[in-house]
C-alpha positions in Angstrom: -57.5 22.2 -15.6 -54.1 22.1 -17.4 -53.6 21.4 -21.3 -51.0 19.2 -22.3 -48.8 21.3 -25.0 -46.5 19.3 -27.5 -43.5 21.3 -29.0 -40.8 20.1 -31.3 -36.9 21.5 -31.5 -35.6 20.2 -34.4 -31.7 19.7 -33.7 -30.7 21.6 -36.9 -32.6 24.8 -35.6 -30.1 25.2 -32.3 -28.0 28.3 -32.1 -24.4 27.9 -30.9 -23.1 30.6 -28.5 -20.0 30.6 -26.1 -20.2 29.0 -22.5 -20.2 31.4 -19.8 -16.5 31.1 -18.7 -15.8 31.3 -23.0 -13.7 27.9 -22.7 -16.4 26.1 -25.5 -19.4 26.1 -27.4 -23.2 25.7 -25.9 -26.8 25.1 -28.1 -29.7 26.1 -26.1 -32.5 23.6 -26.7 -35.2 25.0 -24.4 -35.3 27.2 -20.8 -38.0 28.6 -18.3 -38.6 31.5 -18.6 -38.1 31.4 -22.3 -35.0 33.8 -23.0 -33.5 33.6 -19.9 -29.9 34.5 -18.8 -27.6 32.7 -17.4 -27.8 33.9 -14.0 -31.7 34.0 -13.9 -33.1 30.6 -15.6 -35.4 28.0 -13.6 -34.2 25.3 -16.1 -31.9 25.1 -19.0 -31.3 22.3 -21.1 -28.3 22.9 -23.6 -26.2 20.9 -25.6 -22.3 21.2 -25.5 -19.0 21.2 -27.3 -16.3 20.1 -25.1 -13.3 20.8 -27.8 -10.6 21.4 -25.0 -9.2 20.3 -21.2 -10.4 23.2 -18.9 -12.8 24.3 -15.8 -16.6 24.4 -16.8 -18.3 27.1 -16.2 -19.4 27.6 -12.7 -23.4 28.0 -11.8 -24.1 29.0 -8.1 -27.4 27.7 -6.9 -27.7 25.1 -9.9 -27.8 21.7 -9.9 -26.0 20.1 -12.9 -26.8 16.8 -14.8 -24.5 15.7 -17.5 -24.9 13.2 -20.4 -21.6 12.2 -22.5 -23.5 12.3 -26.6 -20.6 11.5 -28.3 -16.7 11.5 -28.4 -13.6 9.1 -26.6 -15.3 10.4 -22.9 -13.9 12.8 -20.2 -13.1 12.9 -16.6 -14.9 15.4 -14.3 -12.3 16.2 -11.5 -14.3 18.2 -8.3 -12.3 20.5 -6.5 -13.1 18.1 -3.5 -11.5 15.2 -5.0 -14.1 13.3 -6.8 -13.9 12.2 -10.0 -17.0 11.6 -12.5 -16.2 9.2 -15.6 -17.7 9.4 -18.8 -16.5 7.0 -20.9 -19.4 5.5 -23.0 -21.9 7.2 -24.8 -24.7 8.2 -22.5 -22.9 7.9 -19.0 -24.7 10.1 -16.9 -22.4 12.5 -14.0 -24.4 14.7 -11.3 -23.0 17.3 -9.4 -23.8 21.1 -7.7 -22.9 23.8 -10.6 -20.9 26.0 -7.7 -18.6 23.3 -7.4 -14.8 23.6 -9.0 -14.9 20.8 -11.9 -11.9 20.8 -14.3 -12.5 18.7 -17.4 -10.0 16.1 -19.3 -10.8 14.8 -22.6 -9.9 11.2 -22.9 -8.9 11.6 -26.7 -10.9 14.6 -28.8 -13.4 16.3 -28.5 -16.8 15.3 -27.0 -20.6 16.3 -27.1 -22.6 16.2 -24.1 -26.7 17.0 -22.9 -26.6 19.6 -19.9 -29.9 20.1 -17.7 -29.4 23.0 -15.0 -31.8 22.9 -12.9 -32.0 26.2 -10.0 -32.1 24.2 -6.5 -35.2 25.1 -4.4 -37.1 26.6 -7.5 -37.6 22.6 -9.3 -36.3 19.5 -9.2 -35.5 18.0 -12.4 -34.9 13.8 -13.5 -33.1 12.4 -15.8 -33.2 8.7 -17.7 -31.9 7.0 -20.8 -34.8 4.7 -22.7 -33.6 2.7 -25.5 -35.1 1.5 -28.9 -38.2 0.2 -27.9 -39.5 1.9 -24.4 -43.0 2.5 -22.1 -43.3 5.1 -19.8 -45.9 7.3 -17.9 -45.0 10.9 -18.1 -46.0 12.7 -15.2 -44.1 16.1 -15.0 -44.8 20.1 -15.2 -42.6 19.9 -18.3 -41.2 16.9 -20.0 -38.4 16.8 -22.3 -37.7 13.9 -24.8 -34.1 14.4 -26.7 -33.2 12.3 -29.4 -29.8 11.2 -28.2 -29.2 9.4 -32.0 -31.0 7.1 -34.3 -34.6 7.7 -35.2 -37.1 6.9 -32.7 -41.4 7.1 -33.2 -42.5 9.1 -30.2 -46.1 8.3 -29.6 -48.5 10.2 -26.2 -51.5 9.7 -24.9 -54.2 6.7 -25.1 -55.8 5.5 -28.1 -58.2 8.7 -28.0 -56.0 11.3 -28.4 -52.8 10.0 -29.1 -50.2 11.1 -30.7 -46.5 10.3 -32.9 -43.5 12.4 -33.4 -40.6 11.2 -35.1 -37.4 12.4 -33.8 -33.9 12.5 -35.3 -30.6 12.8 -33.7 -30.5 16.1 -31.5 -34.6 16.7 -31.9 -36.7 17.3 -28.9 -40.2 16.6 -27.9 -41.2 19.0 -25.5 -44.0 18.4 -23.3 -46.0 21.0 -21.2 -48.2 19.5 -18.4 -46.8 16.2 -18.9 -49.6 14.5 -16.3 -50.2 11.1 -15.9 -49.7 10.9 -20.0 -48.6 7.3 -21.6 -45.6 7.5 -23.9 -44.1 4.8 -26.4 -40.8 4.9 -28.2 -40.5 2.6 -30.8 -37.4 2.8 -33.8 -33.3 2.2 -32.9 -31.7 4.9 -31.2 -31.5 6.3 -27.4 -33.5 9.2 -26.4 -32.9 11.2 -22.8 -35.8 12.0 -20.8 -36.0 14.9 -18.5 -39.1 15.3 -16.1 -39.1 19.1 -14.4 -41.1 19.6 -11.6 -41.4 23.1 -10.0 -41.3 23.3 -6.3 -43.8 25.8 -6.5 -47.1 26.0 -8.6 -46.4 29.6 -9.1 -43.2 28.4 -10.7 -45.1 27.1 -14.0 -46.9 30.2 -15.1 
């Protein structure tokens, strides 16, 4: 029988390092297996520093979800013509991480939430709850990120449950996220990220 395991990633804690093509800056917040490089992680979810216009860094096999934090916005061109538009905090772009995407910055600098997810290997979700927000968690590994404000994270039912309190760039982590209640409560916006592996051997 599985254990749900709580973990939190305080924001302040986050190492920055360069992105893989070198054209910005990228904080790890959590991957599987732990310690992973680039080329051989199930799931990565990082936080990045867009600073300048350029290519992003390209990720065969991956499939990319993207989360504008903070900043003016940008524009995701694809090689194949389309365009993804972030323009308000928290617009949400999907595309496959082998794909060509040259990025303009509508005016400065930007922030953004990255999950990579390796196609075939796990599937991964993405949603935005907002100040006050119910959800059932059901996931092998559920991430909460505090995209600002301060929200009251509370799991489980009245037996066993219990509160977090996350801060701008904090994450809850949640192992064995199964059929587990959740409650936001506070002002803020938090993104939620449900993995699931494709296979049980996957998780361990």
């Amino acid at each position: 029988m599985s254990v749900t395991n709580t973990t939190l990633i305080r924001g302040a804690g986050l190492v920055a390092s360069p992105w893989k093509n070198g054209g910005g800056l990228t904080r790890e917040v959590a991957a599987f297996p732990e310690g992973a490089a680039l080329d051989a992680f199930v799931w990565r979810v990082s936080v990045a520093d867009v600073a300048q216009a350029g290519p992003f860094s390209r990720f065969a096999g991956i499939d990319r979800t993207l989360a504008l934090l903070s900043g003016a916005g940008m524009l995701l061109d694809e090689a194949g013509g389309v365009t993804h538009a972030l323009r308000a905090p928290l617009d949400i772009a999907r595309f496959p991480g082998e794909t060509a995407v040259d990025a303009r910055l509508v005016d400065g600098a930007t922030r953004d939430f990255n999950l990579m997810v390796r196609r075939g290997a796990a599937t991964g979700d993405v949603d935005v709850w907002r100040d006050v927000h119910r959800a059932q968690l059901d996931a092998d590994v559920a991430l909460l990120f505090c995209a600002h404000g301060e929200l009251h994270v509370t799991t489980g039912d009245s037996a066993s449950e219990s509160t977090t309190t996350l801060e701008t760039n904090d994450t809850l982590r949640i192992d064995d996220a199964r059929a587990l209640a959740c409650e936001i409560k506070g002002t803020g916006a938090l993104v939620a990220v449900a993995i699931r592996y494709t296979e049980p051997s996957q998780a361990r």
